[in-house]
N, CA and C atoms as a LAMMPS dump frame, in Angstrom:
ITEM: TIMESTEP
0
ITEM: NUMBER OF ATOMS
516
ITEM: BOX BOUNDS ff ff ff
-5.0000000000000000e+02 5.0000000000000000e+02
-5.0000000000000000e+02 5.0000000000000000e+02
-5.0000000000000000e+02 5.0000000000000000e+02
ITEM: ATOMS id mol type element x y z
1 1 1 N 318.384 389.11 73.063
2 1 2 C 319.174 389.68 71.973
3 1 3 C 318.32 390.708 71.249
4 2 1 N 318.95 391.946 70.805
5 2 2 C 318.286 392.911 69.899
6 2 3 C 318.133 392.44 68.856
7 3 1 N 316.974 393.227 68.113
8 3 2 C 316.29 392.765 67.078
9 3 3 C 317.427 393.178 65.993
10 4 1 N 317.491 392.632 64.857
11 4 2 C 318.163 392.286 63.565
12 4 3 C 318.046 393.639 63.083
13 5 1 N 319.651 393.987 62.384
14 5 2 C 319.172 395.219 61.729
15 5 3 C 319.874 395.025 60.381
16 6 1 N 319.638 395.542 59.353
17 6 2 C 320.262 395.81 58.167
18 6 3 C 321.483 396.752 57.901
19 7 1 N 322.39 395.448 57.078
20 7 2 C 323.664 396.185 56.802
21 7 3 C 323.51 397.61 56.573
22 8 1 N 322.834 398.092 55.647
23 8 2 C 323.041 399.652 55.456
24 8 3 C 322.793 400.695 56.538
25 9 1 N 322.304 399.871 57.733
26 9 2 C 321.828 400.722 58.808
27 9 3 C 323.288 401.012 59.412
28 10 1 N 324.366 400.876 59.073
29 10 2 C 325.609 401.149 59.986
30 10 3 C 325.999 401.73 59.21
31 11 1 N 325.832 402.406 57.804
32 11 2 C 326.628 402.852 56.789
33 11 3 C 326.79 403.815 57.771
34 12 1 N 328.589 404.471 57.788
35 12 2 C 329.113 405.592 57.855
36 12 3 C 330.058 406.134 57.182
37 13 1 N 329.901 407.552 57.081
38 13 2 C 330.175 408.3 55.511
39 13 3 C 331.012 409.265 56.053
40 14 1 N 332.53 409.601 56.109
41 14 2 C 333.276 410.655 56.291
42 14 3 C 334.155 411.177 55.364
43 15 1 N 334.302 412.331 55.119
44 15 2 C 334.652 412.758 54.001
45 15 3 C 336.176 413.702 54.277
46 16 1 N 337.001 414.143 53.999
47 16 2 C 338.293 414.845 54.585
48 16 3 C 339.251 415.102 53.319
49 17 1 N 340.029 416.323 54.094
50 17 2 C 341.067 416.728 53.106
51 17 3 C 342.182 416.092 53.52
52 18 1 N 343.073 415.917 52.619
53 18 2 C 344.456 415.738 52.951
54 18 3 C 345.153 416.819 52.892
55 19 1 N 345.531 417.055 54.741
56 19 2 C 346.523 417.95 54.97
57 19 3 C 348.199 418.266 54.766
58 20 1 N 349.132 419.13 54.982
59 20 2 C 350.675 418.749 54.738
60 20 3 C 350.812 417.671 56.075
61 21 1 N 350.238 418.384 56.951
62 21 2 C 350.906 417.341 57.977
63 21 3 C 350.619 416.098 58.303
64 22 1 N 349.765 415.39 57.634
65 22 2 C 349.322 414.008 57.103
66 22 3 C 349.784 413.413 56.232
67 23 1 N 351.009 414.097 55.811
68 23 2 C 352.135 413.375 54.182
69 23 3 C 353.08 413.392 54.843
70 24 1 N 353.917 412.03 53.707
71 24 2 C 354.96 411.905 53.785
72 24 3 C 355.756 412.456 52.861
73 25 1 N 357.114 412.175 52.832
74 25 2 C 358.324 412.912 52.519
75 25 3 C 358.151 412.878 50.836
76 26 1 N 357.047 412.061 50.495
77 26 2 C 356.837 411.951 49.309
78 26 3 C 355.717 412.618 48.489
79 27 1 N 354.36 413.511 49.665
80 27 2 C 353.658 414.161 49.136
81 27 3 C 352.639 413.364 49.385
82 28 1 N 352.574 411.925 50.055
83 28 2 C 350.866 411.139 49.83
84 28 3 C 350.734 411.264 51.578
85 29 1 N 349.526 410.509 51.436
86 29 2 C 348.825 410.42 52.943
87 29 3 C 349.494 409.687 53.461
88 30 1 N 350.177 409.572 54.585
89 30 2 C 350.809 408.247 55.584
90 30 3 C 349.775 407.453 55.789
91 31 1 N 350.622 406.132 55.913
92 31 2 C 349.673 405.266 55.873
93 31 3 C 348.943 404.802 57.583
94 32 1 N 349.8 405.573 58.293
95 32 2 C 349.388 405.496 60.018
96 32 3 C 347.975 406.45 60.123
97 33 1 N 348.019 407.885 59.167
98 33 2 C 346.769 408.61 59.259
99 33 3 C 345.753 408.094 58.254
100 34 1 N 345.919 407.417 57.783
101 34 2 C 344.782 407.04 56.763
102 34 3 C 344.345 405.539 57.847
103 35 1 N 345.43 404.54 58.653
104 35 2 C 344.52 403.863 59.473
105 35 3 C 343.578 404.189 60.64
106 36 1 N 344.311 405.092 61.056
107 36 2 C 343.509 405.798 62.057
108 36 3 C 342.34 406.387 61.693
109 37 1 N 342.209 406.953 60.291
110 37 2 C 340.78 407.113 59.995
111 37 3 C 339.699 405.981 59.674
112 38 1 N 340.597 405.194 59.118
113 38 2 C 339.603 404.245 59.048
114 38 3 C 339.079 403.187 60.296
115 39 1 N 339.484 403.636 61.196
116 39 2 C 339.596 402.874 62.821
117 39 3 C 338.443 403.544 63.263
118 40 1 N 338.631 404.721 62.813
119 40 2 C 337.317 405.715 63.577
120 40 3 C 335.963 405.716 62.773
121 41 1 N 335.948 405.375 61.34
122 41 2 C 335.19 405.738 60.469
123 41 3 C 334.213 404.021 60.926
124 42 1 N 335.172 403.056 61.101
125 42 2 C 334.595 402.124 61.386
126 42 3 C 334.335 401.236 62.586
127 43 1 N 334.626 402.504 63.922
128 43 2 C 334.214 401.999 64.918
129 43 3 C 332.603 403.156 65.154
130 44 1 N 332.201 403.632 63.937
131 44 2 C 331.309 404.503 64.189
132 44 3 C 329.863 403.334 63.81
133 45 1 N 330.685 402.682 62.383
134 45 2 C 329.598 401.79 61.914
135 45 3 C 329.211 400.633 63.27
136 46 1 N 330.239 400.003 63.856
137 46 2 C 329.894 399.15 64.699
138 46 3 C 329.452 399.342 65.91
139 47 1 N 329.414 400.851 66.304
140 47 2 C 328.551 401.302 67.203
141 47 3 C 327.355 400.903 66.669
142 48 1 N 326.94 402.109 65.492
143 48 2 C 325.725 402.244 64.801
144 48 3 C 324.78 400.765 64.874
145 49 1 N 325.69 399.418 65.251
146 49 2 C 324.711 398.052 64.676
147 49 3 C 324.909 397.714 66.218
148 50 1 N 326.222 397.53 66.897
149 50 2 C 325.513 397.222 68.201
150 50 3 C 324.555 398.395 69.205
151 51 1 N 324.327 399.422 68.895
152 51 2 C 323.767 399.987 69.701
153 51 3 C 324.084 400.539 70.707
154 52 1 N 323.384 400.364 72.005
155 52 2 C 324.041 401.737 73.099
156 52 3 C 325.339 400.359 74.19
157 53 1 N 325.62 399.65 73.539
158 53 2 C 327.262 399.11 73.755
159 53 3 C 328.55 399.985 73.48
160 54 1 N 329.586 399.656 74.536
161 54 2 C 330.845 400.179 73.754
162 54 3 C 331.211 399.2 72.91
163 55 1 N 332.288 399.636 72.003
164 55 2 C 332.724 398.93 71.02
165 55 3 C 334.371 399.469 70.757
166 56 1 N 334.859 398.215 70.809
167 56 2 C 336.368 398.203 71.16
168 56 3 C 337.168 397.623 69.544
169 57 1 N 338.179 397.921 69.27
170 57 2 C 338.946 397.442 68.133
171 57 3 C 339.373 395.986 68.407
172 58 1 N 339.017 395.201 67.869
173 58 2 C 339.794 393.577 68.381
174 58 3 C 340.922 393.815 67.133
175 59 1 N 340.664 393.248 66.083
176 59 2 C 341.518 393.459 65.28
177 59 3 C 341.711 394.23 63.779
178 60 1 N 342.727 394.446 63.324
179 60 2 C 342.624 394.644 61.673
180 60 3 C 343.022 393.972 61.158
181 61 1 N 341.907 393.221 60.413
182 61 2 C 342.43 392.072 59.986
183 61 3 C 343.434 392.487 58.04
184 62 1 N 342.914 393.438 57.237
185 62 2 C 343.414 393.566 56.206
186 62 3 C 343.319 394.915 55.757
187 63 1 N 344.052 395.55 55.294
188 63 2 C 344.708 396.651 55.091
189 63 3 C 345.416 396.624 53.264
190 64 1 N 344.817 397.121 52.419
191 64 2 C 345.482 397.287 51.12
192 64 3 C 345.571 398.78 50.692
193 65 1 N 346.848 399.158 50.854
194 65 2 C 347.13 400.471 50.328
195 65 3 C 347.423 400.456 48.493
196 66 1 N 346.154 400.105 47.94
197 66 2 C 346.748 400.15 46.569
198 66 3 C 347.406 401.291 45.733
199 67 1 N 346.653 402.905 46.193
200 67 2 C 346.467 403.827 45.361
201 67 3 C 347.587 404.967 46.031
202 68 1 N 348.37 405.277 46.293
203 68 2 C 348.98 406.388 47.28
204 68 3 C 347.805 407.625 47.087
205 69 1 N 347.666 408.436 48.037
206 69 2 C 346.719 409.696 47.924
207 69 3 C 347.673 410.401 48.121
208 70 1 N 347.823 411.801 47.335
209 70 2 C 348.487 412.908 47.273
210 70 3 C 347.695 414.156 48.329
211 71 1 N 348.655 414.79 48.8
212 71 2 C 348.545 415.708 49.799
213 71 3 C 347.4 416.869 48.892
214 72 1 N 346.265 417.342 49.661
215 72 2 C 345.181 418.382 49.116
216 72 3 C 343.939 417.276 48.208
217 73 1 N 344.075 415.951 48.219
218 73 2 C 343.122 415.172 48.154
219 73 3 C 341.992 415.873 48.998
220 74 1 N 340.83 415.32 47.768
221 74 2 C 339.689 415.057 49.148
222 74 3 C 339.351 413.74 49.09
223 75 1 N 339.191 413.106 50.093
224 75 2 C 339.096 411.697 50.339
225 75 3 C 337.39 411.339 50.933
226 76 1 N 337.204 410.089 50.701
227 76 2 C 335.979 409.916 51.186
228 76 3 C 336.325 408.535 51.861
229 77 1 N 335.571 408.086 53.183
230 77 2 C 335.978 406.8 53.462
231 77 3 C 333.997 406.157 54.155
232 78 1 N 334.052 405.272 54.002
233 78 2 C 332.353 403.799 53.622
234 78 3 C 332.683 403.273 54.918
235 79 1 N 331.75 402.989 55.719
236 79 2 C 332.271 401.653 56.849
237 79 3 C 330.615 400.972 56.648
238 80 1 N 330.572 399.738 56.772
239 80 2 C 329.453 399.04 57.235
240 80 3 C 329.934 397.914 57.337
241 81 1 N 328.875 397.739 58.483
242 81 2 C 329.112 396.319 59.123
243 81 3 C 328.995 394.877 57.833
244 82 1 N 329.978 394.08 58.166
245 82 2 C 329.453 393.022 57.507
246 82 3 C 328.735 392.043 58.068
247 83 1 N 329.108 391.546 59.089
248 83 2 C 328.492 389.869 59.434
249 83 3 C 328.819 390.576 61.165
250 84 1 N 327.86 389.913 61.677
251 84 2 C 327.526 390.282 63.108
252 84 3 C 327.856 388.561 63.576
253 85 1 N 328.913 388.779 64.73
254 85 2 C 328.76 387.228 65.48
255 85 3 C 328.483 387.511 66.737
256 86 1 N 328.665 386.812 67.582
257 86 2 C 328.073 386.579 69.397
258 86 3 C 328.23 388.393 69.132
259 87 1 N 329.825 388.381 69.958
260 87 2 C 329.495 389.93 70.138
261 87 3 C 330.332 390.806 69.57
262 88 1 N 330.93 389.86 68.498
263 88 2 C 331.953 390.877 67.625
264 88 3 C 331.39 390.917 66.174
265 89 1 N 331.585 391.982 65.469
266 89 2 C 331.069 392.306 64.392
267 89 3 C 332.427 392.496 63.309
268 90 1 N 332.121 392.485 62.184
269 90 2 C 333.41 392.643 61.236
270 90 3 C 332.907 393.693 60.139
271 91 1 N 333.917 394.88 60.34
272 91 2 C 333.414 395.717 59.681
273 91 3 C 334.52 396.27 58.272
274 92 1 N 333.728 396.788 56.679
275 92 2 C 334.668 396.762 56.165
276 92 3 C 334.398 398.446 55.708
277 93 1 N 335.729 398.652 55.105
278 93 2 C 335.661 400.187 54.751
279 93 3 C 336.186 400.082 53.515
280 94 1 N 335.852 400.992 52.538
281 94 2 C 336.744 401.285 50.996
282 94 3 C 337.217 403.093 51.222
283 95 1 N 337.764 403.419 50.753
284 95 2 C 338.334 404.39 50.886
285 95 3 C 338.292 405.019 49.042
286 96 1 N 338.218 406.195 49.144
287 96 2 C 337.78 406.416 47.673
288 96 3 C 338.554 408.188 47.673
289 97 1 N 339.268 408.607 46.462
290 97 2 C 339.356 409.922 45.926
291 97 3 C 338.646 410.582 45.253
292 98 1 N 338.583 412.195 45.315
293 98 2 C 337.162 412.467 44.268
294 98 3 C 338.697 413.134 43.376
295 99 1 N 338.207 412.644 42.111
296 99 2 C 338.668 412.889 41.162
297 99 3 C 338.062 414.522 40.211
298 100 1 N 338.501 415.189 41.041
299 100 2 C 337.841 417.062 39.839
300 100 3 C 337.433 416.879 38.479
301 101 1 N 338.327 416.809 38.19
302 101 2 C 338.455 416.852 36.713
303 101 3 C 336.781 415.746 36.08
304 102 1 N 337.071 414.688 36.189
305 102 2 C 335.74 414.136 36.253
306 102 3 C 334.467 413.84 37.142
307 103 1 N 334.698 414.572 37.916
308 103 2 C 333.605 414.536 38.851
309 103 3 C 333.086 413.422 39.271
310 104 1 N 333.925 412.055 39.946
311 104 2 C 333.871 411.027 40.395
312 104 3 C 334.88 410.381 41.429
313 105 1 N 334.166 410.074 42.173
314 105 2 C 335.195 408.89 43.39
315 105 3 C 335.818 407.458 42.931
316 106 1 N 336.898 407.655 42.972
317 106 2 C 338.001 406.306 42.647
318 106 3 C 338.302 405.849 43.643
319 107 1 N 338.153 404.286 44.034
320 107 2 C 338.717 403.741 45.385
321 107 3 C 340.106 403.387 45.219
322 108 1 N 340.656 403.637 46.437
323 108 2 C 342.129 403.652 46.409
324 108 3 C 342.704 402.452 47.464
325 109 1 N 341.602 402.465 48.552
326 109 2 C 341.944 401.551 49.727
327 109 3 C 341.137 401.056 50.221
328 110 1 N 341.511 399.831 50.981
329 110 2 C 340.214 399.221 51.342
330 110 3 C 340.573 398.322 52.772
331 111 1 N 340.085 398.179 53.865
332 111 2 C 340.342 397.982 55.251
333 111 3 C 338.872 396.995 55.834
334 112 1 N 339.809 395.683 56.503
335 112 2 C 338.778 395.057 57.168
336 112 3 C 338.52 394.964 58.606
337 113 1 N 338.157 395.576 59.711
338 113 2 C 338.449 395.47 61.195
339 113 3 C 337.375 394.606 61.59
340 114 1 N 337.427 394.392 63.213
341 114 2 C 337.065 393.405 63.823
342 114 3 C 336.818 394.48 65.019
343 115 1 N 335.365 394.672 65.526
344 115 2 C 334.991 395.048 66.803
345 115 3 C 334.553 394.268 67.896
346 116 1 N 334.477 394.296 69.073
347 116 2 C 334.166 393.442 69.99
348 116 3 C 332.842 394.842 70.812
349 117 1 N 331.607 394.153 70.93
350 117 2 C 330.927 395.103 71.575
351 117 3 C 330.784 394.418 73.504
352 118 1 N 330.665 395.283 74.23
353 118 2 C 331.545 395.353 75.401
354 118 3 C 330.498 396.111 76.551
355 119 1 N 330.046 395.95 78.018
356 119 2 C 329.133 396.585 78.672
357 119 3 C 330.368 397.659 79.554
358 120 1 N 330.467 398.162 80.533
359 120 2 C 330.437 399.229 81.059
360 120 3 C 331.759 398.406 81.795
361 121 1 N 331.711 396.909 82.147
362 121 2 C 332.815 396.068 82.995
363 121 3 C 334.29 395.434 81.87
364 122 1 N 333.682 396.289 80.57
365 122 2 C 334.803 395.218 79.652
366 122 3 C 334.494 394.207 79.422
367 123 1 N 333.058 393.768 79.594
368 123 2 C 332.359 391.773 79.301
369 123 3 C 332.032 392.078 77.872
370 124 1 N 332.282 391.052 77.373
371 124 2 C 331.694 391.534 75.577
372 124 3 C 330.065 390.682 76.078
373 125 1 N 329.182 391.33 75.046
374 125 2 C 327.76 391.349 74.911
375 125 3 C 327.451 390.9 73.673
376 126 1 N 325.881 390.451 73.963
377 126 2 C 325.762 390.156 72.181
378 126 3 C 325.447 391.107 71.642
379 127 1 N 325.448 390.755 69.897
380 127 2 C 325.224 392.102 69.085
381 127 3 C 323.891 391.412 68.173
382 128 1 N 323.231 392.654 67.57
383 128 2 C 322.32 391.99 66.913
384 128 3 C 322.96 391.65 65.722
385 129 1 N 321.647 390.166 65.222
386 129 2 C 321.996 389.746 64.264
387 129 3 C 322.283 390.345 62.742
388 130 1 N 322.956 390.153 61.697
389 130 2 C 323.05 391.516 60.414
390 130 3 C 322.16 390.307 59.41
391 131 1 N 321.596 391.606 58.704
392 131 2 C 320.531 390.684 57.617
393 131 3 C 321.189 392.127 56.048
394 132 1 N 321.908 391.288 55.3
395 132 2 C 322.82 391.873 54.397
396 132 3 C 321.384 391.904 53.1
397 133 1 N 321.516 393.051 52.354
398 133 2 C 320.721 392.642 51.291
399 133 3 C 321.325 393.124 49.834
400 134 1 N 321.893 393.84 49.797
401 134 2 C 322.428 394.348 47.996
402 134 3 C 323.95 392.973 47.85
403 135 1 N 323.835 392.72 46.337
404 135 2 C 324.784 391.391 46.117
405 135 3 C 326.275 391.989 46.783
406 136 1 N 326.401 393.039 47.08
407 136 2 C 327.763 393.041 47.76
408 136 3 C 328.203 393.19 48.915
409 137 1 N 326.843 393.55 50.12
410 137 2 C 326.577 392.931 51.341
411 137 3 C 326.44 391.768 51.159
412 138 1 N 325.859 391.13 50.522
413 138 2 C 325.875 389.217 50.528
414 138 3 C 327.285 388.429 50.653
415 139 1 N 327.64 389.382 49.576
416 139 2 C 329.101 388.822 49.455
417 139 3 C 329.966 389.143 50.109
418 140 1 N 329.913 389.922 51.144
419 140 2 C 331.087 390.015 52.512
420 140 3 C 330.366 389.327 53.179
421 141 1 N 329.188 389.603 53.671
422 141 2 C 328.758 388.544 54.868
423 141 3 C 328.916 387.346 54.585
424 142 1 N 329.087 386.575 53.078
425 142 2 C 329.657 385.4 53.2
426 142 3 C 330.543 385.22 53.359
427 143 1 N 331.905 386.423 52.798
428 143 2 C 333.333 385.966 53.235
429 143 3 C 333.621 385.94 54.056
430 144 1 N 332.96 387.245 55.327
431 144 2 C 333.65 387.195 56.721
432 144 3 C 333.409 385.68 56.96
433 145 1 N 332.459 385.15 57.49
434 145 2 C 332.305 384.141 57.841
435 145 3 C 333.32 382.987 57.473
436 146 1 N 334.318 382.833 56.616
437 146 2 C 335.484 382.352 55.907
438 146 3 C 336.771 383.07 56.684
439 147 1 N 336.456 383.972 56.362
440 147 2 C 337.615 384.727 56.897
441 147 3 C 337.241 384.792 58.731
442 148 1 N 336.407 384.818 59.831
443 148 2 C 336.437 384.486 60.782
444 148 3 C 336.766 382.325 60.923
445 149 1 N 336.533 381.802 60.274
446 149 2 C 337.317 380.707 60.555
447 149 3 C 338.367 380.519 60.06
448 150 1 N 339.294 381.512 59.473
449 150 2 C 340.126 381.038 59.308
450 150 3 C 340.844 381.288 60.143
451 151 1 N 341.156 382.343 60.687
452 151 2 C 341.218 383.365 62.401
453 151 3 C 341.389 382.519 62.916
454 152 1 N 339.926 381.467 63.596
455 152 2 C 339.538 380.583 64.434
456 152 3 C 341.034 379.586 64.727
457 153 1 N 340.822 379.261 63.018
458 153 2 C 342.361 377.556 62.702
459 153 3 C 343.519 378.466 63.34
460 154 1 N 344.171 379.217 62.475
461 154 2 C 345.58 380.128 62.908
462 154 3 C 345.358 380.336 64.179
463 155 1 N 344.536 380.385 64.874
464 155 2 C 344.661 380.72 66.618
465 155 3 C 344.405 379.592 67.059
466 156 1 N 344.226 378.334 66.798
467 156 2 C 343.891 377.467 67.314
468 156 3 C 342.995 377.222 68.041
469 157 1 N 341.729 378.019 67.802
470 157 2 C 340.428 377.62 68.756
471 157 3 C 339.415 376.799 67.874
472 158 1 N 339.701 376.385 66.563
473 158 2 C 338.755 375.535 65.457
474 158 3 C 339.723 374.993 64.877
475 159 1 N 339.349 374.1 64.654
476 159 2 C 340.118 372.132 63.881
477 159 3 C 339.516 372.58 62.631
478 160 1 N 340.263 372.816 61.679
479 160 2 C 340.661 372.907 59.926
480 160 3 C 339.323 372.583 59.686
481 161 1 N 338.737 370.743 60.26
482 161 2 C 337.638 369.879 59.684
483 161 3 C 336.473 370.664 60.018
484 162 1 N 336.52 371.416 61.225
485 162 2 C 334.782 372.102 61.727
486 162 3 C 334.484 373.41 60.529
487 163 1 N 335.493 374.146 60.023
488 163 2 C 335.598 374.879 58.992
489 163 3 C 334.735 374.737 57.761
490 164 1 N 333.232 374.71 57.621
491 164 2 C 332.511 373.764 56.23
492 164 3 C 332.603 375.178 55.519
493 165 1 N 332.411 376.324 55.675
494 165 2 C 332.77 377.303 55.219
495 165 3 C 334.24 377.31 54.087
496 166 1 N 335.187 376.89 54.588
497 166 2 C 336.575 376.573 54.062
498 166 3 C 336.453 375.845 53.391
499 167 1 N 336.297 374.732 54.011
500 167 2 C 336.105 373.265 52.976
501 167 3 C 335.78 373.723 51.72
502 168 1 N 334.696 374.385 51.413
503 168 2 C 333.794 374.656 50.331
504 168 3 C 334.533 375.223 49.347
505 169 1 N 335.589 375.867 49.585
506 169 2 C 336.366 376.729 48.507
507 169 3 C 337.416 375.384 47.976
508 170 1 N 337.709 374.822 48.281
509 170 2 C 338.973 373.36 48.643
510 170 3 C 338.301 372.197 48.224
511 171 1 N 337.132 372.123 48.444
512 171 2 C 336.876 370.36 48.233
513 171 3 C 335.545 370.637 47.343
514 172 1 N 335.437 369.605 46.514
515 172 2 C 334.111 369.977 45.659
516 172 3 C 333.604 368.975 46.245
C-alpha cells in the first residue's frame, strides 16, 4: 500500500463563469451543470490521493442546492478527499459565489461523492491511507466513516449491530 497522504494534498480548486447556456428558464445555473462540475472538480481530488490509478464515480451520495446561482456568476468549487477506505475514497466539495460588491466567497452548495480507484482491468485497488489535520478535515473524516456504514446497513452488506460508529450517535 502507498504511503499516507494528507487531506489537503487532494485539494482541488476550479473557478468558472456562469454562462446563458448553463441557466435555466429562470436565470440560475441548472442543477445537471453545476453536478457535472462538481463530478469533475472531484474526481480530480481523488485522483490527486490515489495516485497514478483510475478513478471511477461509485456514487453521489448528497447533493444540497441551497443557494440558486444566477447566470454571469463567478463561481468557485473545493474538492478534497475525506476518508480513504480499501479502494474507495469519499470526496466532498462546497461550492461558493464571489460576491463583488464585498469582495468575498459565499457558499451556496455543497456535494458528497464516492470514488472507487481501479487498475487498467476495472479491479478496484487500494488507496492510500488519509491522515486529516485542520478541525474540519477531522470532522468529515469522522462522518464519512458514519455515513459509509450507513450505505453498508441500507445495502445490506453490515448488520445495524457491527455499526459502533452509529451506535455512538443513538446509544450513550
Amino acid at each position: 500500500m502507498a504511503k499516507a497522504k494528507k487531506a489537503i494534498d487532494s485539494l482541488a480548486i476550479m473557478t468558472n463563469l456562469v454562462l446563458p447556456n448553463e441557466t435555466n428558464n429562470l436565470g440560475n445555473m441548472f442543477g445537471g451543470e453545476l453536478l457535472a462540475a462538481m463530478d469533475r472538480i472531484s474526481s480530480i481530488s481523488a485522483k490527486m490521493h490515489g495516485g497514478s490509478f483510475l478513478v471511477v464515480t461509485a456514487s453521489v451520495n448528497h447533493v444540497a442546492f441551497n443557494i440558486p446561482i444566477p447566470m454571469g456568476s463567478t463561481i468557485k468549487l473545493e474538492s478534497k478527499v475525506t476518508r480513504a477506505f480499501n479502494s474507495s475514497m469519499e470526496v466532498y466539495v462546497d461550492v461558493f459565489v464571489y460576491d463583488y460588491e464585498n469582495c468575498v466567497y459565499n457558499q451556496t452548495n455543497s456535494g458528497i461523492y464516492t470514488f472507487v480507484a481501479v487498475d487498467n482491468d476495472n479491479k478496484p485497488v487500494a488507496v492510500p491511507e488519509l491522515i486529516p489535520e485542520s478541525p474540519q478535515e477531522i470532522e468529515r473524516f469522522n462522518a464519512a466513516l458514519r455515513r459509509k456504514q450507513l450505505s453498508l446497513i441500507l445495502a445490506g452488506r453490515m448488520q445495524p449491530s457491527e455499526a459502533h460508529e452509529l451506535k455512538s450517535l443513538f446509544i450513550e
